[in-house]
C-alpha positions, 0 to 999 in steps of 0.5 A: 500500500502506498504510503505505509511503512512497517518496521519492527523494532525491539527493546529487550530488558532481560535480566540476568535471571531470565537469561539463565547466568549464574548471578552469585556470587558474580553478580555485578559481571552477570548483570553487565553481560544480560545487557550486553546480550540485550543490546546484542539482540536489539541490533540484531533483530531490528535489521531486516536484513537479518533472518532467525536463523542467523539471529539465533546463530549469532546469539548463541555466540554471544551466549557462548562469550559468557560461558564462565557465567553459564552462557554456554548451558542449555538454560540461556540457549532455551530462553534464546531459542524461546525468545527467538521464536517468539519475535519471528513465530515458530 
């Protein structure tokens, strides 16, 4: 339709809890790195360009950047997997 444009956009606000790190007794590194991986997300999901596949590819190596805070287990690549889902339907 001439004249529309839709765009997508989001803000993430996930905690270090929710991303499933391990918040003790490395709290403070815990919490900087739920927003690292916030911000990592925002950015990728708010290019169009960007696919879930390599959205989710891309996350899981951030994920994995935190693997002294639990990145690297299956509890952050779950809520990954679900929060990916949930931007870009099953």
């Amino acid at each position: 339709m001439m004249n529309l444009q839709v765009t997508r956009k989001i803000k993430c606000d996930f905690t270090a809890e929710q991303w499933g790190l391990y918040t003790h007794p490395n709290y403070k590194e815990a919490y900087a790195a739920a927003k690292d991986l916030n911000e990592s997300l925002e950015i990728l999901f708010n290019d169009p360009n960007n696919s879930k596949a390599y959205v989710l590819m891309q996350m899981m190596n951030e994920l994995k950047r935190y693997r002294k805070l639990g990145g690297a287990d299956s509890e952050p690549m779950w809520f990954l997997e679900r929060v990916v889902n949930e931007l870009y339907g099953k």
